[in-house]
C-alpha positions as CSV (number, residue, x, y, z in Angstrom):
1,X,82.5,-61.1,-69.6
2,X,80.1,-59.5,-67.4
3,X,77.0,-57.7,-67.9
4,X,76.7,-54.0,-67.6
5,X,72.9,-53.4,-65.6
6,X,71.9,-49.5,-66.4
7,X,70.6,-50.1,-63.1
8,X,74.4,-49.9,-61.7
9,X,74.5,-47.0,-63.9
10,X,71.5,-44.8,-63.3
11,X,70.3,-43.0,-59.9
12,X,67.1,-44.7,-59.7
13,X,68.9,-47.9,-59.4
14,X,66.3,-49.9,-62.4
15,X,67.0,-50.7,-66.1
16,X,67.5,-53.9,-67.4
17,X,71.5,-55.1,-69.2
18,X,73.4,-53.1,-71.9
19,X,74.2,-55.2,-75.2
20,X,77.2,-53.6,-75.9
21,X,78.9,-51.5,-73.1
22,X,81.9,-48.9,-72.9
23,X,83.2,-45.8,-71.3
24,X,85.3,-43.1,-72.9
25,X,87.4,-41.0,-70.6
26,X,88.5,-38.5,-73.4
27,X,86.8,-36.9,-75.9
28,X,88.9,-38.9,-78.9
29,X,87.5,-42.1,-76.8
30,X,83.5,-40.5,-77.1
31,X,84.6,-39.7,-80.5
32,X,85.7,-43.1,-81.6
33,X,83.0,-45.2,-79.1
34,X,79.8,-43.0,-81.4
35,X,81.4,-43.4,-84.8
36,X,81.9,-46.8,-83.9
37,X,78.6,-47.6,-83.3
38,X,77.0,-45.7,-85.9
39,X,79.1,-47.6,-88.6
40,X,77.2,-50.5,-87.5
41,X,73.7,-49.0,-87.3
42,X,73.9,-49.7,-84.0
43,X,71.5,-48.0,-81.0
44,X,73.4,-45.7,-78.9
45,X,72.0,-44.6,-75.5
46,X,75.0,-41.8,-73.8
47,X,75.0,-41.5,-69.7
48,X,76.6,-39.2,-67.5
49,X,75.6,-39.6,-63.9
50,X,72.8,-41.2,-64.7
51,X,69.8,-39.0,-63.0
52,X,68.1,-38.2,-65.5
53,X,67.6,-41.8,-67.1
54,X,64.8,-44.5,-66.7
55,X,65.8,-47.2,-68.7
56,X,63.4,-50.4,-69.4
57,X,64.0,-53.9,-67.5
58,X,64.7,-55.3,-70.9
59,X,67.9,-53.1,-71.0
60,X,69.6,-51.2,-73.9
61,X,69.6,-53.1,-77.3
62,X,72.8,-51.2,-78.2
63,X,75.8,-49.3,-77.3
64,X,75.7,-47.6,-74.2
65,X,78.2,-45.2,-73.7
66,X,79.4,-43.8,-70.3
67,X,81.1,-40.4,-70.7
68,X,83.8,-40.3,-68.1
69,X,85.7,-37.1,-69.4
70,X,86.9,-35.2,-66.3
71,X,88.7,-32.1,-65.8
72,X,88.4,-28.7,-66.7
73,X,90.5,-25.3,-68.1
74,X,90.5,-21.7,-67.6
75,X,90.7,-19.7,-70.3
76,X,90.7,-16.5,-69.5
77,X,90.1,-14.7,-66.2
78,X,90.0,-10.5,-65.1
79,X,88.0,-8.4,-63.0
80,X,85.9,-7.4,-65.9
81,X,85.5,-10.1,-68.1
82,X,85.3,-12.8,-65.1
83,X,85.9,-16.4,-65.7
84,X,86.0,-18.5,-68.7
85,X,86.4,-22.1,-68.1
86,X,86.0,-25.0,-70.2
87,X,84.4,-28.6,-68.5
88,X,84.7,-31.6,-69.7
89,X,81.3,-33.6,-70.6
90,X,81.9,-36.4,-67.6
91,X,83.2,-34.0,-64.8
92,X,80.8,-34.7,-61.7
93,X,78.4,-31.2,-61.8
94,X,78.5,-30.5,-57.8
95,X,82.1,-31.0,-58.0
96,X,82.3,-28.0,-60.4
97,X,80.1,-26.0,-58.8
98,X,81.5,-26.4,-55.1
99,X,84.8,-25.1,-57.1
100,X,83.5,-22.6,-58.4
101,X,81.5,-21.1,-55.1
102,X,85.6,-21.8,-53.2
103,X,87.5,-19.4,-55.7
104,X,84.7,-16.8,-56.4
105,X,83.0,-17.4,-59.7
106,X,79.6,-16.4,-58.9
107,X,76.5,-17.4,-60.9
108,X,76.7,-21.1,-60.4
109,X,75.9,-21.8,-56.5
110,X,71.8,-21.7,-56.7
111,X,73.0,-25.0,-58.8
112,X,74.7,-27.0,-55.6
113,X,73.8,-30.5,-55.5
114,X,72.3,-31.0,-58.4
115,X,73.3,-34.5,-59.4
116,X,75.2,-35.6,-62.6
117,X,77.7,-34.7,-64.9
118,X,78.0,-31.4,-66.7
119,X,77.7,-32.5,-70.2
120,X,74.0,-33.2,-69.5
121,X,73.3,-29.8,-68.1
122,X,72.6,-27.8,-71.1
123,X,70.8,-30.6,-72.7
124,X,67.7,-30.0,-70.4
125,X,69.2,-26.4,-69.5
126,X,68.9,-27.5,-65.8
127,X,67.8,-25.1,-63.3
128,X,66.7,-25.2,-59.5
129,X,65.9,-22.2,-57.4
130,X,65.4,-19.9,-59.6
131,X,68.4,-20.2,-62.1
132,X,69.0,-22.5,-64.8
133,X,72.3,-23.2,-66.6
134,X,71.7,-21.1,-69.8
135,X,72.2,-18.0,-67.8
136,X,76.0,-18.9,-67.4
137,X,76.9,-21.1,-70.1
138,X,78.7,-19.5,-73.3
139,X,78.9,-22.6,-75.8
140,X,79.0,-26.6,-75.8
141,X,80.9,-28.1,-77.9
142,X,79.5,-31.1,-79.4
143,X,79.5,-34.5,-81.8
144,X,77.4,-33.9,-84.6
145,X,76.5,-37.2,-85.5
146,X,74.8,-35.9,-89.1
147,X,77.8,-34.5,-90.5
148,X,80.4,-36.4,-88.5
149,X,82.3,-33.4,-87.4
150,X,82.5,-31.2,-84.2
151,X,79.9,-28.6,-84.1
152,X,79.9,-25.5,-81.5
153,X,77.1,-23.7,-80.6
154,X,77.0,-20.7,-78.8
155,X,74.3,-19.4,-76.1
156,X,72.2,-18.0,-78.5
157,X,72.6,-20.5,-81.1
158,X,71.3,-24.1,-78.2
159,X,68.1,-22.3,-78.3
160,X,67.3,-22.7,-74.9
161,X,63.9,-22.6,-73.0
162,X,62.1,-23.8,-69.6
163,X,64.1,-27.7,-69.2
164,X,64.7,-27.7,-73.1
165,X,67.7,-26.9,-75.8
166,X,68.4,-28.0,-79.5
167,X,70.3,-30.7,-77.9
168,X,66.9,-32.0,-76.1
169,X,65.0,-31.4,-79.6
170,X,67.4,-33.4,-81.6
171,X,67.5,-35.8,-79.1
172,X,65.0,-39.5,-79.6
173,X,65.1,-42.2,-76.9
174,X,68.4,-41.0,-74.9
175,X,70.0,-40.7,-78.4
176,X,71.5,-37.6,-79.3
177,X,72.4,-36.0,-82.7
178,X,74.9,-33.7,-80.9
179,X,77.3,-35.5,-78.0
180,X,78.4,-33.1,-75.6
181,X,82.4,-33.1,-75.4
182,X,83.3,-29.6,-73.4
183,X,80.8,-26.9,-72.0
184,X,82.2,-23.4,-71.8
185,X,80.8,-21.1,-68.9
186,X,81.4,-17.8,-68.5
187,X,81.3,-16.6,-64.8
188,X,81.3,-12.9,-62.7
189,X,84.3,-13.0,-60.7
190,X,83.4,-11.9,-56.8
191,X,82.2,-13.5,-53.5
192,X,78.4,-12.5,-54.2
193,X,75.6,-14.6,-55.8
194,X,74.2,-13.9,-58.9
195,X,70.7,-12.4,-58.2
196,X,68.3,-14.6,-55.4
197,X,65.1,-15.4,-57.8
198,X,63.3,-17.9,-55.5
199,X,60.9,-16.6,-52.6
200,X,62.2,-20.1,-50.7
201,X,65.7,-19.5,-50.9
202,X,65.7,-15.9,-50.5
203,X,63.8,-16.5,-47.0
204,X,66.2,-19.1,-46.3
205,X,68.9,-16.1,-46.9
206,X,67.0,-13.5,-45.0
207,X,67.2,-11.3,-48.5
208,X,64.5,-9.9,-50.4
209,X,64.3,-11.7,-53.6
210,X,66.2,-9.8,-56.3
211,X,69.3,-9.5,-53.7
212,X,72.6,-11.0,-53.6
213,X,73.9,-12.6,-50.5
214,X,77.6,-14.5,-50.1
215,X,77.6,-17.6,-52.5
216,X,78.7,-19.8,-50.1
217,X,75.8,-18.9,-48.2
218,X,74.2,-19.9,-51.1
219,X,75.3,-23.2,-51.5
220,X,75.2,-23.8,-47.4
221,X,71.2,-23.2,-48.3
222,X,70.5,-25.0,-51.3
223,X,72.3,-28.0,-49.8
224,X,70.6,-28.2,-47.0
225,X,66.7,-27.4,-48.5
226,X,67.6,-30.3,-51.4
227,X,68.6,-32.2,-48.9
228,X,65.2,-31.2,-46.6
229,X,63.1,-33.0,-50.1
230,X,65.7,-36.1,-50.3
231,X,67.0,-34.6,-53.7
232,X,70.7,-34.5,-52.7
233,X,72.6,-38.4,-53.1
234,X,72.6,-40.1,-50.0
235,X,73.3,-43.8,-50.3
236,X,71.6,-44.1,-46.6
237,X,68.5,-42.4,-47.5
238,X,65.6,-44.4,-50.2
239,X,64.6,-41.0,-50.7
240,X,67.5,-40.0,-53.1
241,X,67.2,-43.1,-55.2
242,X,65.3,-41.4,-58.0
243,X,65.9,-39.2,-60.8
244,X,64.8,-36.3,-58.7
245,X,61.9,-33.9,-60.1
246,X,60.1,-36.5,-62.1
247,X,58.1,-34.4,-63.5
248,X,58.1,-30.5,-65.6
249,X,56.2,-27.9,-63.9
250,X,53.5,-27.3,-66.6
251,X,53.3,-24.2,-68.4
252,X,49.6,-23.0,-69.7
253,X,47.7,-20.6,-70.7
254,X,46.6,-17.8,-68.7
255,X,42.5,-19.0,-69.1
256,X,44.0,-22.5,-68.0
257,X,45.5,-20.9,-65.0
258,X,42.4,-19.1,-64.3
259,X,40.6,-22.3,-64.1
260,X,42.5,-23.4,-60.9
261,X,41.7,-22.9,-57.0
262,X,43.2,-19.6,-55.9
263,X,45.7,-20.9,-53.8
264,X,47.1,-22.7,-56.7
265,X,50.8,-21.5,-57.1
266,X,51.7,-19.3,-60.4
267,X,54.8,-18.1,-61.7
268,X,55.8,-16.1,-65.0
269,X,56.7,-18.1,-67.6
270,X,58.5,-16.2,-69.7
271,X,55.9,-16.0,-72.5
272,X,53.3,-13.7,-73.5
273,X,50.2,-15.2,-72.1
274,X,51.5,-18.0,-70.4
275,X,51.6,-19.1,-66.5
276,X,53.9,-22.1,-65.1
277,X,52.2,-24.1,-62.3
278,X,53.5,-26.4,-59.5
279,X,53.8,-30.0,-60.4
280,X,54.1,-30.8,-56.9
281,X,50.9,-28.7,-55.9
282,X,49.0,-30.2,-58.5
283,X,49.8,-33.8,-57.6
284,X,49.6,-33.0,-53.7
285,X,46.0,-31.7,-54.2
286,X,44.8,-34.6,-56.4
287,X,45.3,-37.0,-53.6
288,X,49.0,-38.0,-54.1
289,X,50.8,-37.0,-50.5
290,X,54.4,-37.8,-49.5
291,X,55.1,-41.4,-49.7
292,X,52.1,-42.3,-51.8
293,X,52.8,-46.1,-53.2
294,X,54.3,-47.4,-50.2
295,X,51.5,-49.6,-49.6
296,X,52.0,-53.4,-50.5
297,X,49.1,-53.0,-51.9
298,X,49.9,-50.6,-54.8
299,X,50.4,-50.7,-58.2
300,X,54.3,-51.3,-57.7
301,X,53.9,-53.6,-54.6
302,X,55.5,-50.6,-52.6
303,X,59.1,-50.7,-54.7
304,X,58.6,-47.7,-56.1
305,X,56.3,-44.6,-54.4
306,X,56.9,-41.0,-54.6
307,X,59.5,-39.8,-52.2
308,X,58.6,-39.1,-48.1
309,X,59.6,-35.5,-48.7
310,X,58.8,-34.4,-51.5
311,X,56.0,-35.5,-53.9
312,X,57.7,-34.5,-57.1
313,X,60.3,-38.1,-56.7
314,X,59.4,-41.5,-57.7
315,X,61.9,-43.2,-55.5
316,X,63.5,-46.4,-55.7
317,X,62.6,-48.3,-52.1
318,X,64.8,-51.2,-52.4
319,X,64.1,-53.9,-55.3
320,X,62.0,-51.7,-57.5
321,X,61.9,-52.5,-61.0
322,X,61.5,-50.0,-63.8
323,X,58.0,-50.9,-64.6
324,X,56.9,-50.4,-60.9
325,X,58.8,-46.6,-61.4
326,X,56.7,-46.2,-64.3
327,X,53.1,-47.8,-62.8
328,X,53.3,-45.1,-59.8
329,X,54.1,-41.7,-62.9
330,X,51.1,-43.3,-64.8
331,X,48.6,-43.1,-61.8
332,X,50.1,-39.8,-60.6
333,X,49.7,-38.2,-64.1
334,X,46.4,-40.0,-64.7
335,X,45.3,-38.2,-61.6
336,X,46.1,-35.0,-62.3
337,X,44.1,-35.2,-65.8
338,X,40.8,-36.5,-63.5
339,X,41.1,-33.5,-60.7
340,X,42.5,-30.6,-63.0
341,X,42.3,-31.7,-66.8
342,X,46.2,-31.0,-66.8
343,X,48.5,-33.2,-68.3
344,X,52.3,-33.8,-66.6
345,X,55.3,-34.4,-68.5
346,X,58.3,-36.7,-67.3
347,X,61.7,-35.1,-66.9
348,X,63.8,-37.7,-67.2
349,X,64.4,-39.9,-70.3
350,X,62.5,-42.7,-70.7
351,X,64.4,-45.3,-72.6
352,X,61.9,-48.7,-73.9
353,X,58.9,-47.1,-72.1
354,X,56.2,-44.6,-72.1
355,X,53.4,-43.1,-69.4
């Protein structure tokens, strides 16, 4: 039989081989494939699309589960309640989204290109330009691993904040207490976009921000600026062979804030007396620019360096390993402690290693 690599599994293309491998296309299959392996005490590491996953050269010493659930159901749909539809865990996230945008659900288009599978979205409520997932979604219905039952949480209930849930929280080394096996949205019906909340995109549009413009405008725009900073999947491009954002814009305090050059981008954070900065500002200024690691030279013999467009990707350059992914984060984030005392948190899961 041959070995599973999670580096055939994973965006960034590293990660060593899975003990024990299997894919469930329905939710009886998840069911059955986590039960299974908790009976046995054994490790269990779930992935979707893979992006958001950096897995050790060792590999998985467990179960790791592909969720390949696909599909999705309307529930209910009227001009004043809008959409509900209910997604499948495994179904690709673009794929819903591009949907959506084509029959007029409005609220999911700042989202386009966002790669993965939808069951991961709420876990890390994932955002880009402005909006975030938690804005649309009205429950996930999950695996409670504790109590061996379904559990269902509604919006309120997944606790959601800035790239965090319960789901995150309850989560330790890619394994979950709660597996994801539908996620309910609940969508405006109409040809508009939800609210433009990004100065970027909004210039892109030629709206002021707080406007609407035509979703598929929207999408057309996001597309293109992901694309611009090598964060949409191109199998042609080395740029896109990462997990994307590899690291959380850091949230401080307002004194911390204070501290910084002027120029230094702020936004609200959504908390009293806290300030979210720019990750990629703060690693740009502390001497890390666009392709930084390419050198033969460098810590990961120029495998691994932060993408050519955008200095917020530690990209894949053909042959990397995971350790020479994780040497390039570990002098990036060490240098952003020297210049600006600030310490940089990884987005993606890191599975048998650490920064």
């Amino acid at each position: 039989m041959s070995t599973t690599l999670l580096s055939q599994l994973t965006t960034a293309e590293v990660g060593g081989p899975a003990a024990n491998y299997r894919q469930a296309a329905t939710e009886a299959e998840i069911i059955d494939a986590v039960r299974t392996a908790d009976a046995v005490g054994e490790k269990l590491l779930i992935v979707g699309g893979g992006s958001n996953l950096v897995v050790s050269d060792d590999g998985f010493p467990g179960t790791v589960l592909k969720i390949a659930s696909e599909g999705f159901t309307v529930t209910s749909e009227d001009t004043c309640g809008g959409v509900s539809v209910v997604v499948q865990a495994g179904h690709n996230w673009d794929a819903l989204v591009e949907h959506a945008v084509l029959h007029a659900w409005s609220g999911l288009e700042a989202l386009s290109g966002i790669p993965g599978a939808t069951g991961a979205t709420p876990v890390q409520n994932v955002g880009a330009y402005g909006a975030d997932v938690s804005q649309t979604i009205a429950a996930v219905r999950t695996w409670d691993r504790e109590r061996n039952a379904v559990q269902t949480f509604t919006n309120s209930e997944l606790r959601f904040g800035y790239r965090d849930s319960i789901l995150k929280q309850t989560t330790v080394e890619g394994s979950p207490r709660y597996v994801v096996l539908t996620v309910e949205f609940q969508l405006p019906l109409g040809r508009m976009s939800a609210p433009i909340r990004y100065a970027e995109l909004a210039r892109a549009l030629g709206v002021d921000v707080g406007q609407r413009a035509y979703a598929n405008d929207v999408r057309r725009e996001v597309l293109r600026l992901r694309a611009s900073k090598g964060m949409v999947l191109d199998a042609s491009d080395r740029d896109t062979y990462s997990t994307g954002s590899f690291f959380t814009n850091p949230v401080v305090s307002e004194a911390d804030a204070a501290e910084l050059p002027d120029d230094a981008p702020r936004y609200p954070a959504g908390k009293d007396g806290q300030v979210k900065l720019s990750a990629a500002w703060l690693i740009d200024r502390s001497g890390f620019s666009k392709g930084y690691g390419l050198e033969p030279s460098s810590v990961s013999g120029g495998r691994a360096s932060l993408s050519t467009k955008h200095t917020l990707a530690i990209t894949n350059r053909g042959g990397a390993s995971a350790a020479d992914v994780v040497a390039i984060a570990r002098e990036v984030r060490a240098g952003v402690v020297d210049r600006f005392g600030i310490l940089l948190h990884p987005e993606p899961l890191l599975i048998g290693l650490s920064l």
